[in-house]
VMD Tcl script that draws the C-alpha trace (Angstrom):
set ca {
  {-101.58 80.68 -93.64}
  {-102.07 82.47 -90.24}
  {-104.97 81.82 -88.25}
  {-107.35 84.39 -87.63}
  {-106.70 86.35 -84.38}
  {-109.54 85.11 -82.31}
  {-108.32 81.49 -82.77}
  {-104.73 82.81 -81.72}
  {-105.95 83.68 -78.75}
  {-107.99 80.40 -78.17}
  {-105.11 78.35 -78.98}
  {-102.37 80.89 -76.30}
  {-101.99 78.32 -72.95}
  {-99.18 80.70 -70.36}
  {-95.81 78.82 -70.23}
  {-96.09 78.36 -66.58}
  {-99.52 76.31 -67.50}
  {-97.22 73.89 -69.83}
  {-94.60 72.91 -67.59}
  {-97.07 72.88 -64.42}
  {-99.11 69.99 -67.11}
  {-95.37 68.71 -67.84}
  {-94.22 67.70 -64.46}
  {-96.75 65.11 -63.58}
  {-100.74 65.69 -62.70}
  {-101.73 68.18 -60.14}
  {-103.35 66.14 -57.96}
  {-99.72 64.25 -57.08}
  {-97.64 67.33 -56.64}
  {-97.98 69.56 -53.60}
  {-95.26 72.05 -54.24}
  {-93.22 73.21 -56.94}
  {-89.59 74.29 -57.02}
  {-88.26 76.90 -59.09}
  {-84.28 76.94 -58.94}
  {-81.44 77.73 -61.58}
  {-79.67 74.74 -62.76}
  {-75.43 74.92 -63.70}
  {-76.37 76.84 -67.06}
  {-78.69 79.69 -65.49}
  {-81.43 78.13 -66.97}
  {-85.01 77.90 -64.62}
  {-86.09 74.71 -63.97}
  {-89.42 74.24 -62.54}
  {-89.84 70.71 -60.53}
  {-91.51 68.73 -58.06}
  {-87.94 68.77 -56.17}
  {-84.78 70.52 -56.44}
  {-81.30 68.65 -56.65}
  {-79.04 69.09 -53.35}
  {-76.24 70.88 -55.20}
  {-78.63 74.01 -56.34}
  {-80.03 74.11 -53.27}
  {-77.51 76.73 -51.83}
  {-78.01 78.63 -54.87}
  {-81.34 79.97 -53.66}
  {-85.02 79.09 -54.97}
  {-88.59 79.44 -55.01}
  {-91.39 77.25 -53.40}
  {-94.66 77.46 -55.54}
  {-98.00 75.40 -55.31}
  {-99.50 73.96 -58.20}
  {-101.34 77.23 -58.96}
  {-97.77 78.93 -59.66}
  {-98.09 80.99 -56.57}
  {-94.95 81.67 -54.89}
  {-95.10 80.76 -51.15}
  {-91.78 81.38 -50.05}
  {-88.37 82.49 -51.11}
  {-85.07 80.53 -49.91}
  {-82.30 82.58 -50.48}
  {-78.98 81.96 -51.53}
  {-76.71 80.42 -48.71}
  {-74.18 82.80 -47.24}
  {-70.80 82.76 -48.13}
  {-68.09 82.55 -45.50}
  {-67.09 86.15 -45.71}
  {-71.00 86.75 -45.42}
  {-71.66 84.38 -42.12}
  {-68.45 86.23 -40.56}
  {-70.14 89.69 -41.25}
  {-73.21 88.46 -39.95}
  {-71.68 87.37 -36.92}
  {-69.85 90.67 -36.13}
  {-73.16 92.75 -36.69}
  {-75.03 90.46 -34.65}
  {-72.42 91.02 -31.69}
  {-72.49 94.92 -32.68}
  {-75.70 94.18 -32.11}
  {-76.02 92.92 -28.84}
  {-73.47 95.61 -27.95}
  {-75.32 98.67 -28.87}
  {-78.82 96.81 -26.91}
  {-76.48 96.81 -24.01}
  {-75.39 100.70 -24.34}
  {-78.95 101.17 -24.82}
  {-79.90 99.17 -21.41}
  {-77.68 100.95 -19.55}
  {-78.42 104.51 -20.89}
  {-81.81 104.09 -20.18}
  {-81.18 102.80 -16.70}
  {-78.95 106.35 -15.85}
  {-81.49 108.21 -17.45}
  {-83.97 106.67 -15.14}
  {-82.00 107.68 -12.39}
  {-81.14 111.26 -13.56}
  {-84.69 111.94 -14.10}
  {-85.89 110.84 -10.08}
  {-83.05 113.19 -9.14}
  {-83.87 116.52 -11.77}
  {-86.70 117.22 -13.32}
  {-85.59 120.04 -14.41}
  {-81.30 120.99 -15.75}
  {-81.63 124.18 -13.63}
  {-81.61 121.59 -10.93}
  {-78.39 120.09 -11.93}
  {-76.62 123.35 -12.60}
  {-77.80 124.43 -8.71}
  {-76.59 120.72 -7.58}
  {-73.07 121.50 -9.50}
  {-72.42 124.98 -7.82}
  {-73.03 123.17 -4.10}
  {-70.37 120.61 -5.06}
  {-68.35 123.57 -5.91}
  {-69.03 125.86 -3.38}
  {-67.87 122.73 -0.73}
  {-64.96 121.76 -2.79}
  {-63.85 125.13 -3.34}
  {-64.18 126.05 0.88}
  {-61.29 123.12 1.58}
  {-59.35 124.68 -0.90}
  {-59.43 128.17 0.79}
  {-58.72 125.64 4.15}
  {-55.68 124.41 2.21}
  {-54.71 127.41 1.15}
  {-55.14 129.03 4.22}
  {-52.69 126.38 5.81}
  {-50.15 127.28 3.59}
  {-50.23 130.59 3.78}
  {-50.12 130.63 7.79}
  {-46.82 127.89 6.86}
  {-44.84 130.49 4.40}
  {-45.60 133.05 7.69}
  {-44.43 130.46 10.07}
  {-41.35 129.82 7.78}
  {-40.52 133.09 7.11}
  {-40.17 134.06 10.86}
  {-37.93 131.11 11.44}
  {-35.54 131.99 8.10}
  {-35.48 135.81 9.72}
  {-34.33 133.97 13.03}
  {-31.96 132.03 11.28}
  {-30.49 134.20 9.32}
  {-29.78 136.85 12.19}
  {-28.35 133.75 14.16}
  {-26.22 133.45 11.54}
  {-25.48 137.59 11.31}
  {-24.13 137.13 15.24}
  {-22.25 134.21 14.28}
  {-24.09 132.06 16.47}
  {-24.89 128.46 15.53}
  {-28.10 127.72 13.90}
  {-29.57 125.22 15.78}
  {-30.50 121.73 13.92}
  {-33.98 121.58 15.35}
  {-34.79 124.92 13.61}
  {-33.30 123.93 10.32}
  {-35.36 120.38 10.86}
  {-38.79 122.12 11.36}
  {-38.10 124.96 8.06}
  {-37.32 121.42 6.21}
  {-40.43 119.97 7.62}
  {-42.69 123.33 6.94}
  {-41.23 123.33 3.75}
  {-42.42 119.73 2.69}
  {-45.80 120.58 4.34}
  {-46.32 123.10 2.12}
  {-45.29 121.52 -0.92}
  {-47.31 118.09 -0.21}
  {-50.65 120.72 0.10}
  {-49.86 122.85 -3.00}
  {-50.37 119.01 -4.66}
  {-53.38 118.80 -2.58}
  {-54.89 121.53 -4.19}
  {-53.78 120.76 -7.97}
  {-55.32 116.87 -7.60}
  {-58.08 118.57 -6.45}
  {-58.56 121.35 -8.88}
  {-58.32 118.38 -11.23}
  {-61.05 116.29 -9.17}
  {-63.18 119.54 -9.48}
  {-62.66 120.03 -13.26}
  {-63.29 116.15 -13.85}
  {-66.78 116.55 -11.42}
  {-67.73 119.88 -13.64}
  {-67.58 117.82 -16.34}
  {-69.73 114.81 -15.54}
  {-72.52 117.36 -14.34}
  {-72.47 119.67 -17.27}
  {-73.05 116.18 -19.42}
  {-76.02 115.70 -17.16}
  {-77.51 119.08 -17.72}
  {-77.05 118.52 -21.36}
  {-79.08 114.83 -20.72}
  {-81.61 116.16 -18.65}
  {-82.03 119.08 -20.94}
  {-82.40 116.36 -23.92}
  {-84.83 113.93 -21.83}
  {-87.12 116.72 -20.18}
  {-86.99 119.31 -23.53}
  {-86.40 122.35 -21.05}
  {-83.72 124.52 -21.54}
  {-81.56 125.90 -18.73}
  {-81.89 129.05 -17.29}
  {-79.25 129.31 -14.46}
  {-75.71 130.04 -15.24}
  {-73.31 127.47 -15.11}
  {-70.67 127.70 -12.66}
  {-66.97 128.29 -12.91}
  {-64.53 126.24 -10.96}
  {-63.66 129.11 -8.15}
}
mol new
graphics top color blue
foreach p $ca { graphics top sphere $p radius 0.5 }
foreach p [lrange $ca 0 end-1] q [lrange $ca 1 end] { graphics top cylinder $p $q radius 0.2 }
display resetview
């Protein structure tokens, strides 16, 4: 015969109640552990064996309130993960340091990436007039050169003997020239590299300050 249902009710006590009442009175236990035992099964005690303890478990007081979670200890694979991301880690708070130190120092120099772009076309404008010095020099060589090949050659016409000091000095005007044509391609290079790191700082500066540019940007001349 069933009970009647407001009896039920009087006689329902929560699980948790029972085995909180089956461990030992309240007034001797301080905490509760709630851990997993070999078979999956919860076990609810006053302590927790040694060999579930990497398993993971809960801390409860006697009121069944959880007061904190110990998780599962970390396989090896897991600790060497957790080691690489905490080098990645200190890694990317180094980038970080350092970015924020050059913007620092981009932002006392521009304030604005107009004032990069006019920075890039002085560095330019200089680096582009010892080119035209350069090239200048070699031009006034291949003159020089040119007069002492016509000299040569109508030595040679009249049968007379081309002195060595004259082929000596085309040799030497010859090397000159070739040693500043390099000159000029290491710098063009130098140039194109320099372009470079400015147009990233005009991109920076235009990030940092939220202006946009309004100058053009320069060419390598």
């Amino acid at each position: 015969m069933q009970l009647p249902v407001r009896l039920r009710k009087l006689t329902f006590i929560p699980v948790l109640s029972l085995l909180l009442a089956s461990i030992e009175p309240a007034s001797a236990a301080k905490v509760l552990y709630r851990y997993k035992n070999n078979e999956g099964v919860i076990v609810l005690g006053v302590s927790i064996p040694k060999e579930f303890q990497k398993n993971g478990y809960e801390i409860l007081n006697i009121k069944g309130r959880v007061l904190e979670t110990i998780p599962p200890a970390l396989t090896e694979e897991e600790k060497a993960d957790l080691r690489q991301q905490r080098r990645d880690d200190r890694v990317a708070k180094r980038r970080k340091e350092e970015q924020d130190k050059i913007d620092r120092q981009l932002l006392r120099m521009y304030s604005h990436p107009d004032d990069v772009i006019k920075a890039l076309t002085r560095k330019l404008r200089d680096m582009s007039g010892v080119k035209q010095l350069k090239q200048g020099t070699i031009s006034s060589l291949r003159s020089e050169l040119q007069d002492i090949q016509e000299d040569a050659a109508e030595r040679e016409r009249s049968g007379k003997t081309i002195p060595e000091k004259l082929l000596t000095k085309m040799d030497d005007i010859e090397i000159e020239i070739q040693s500043l044509k390099s000159e000029i391609e290491k710098q063009e290079k130098i140039m194109e590299s320099i372009r470079q790191d400015y147009l990233d700082d005009i991109n920076r500066v235009e990030f940092l300050t939220r202006k946009n540019p309004t100058l053009p940007i320069p060419e390598i001349p």
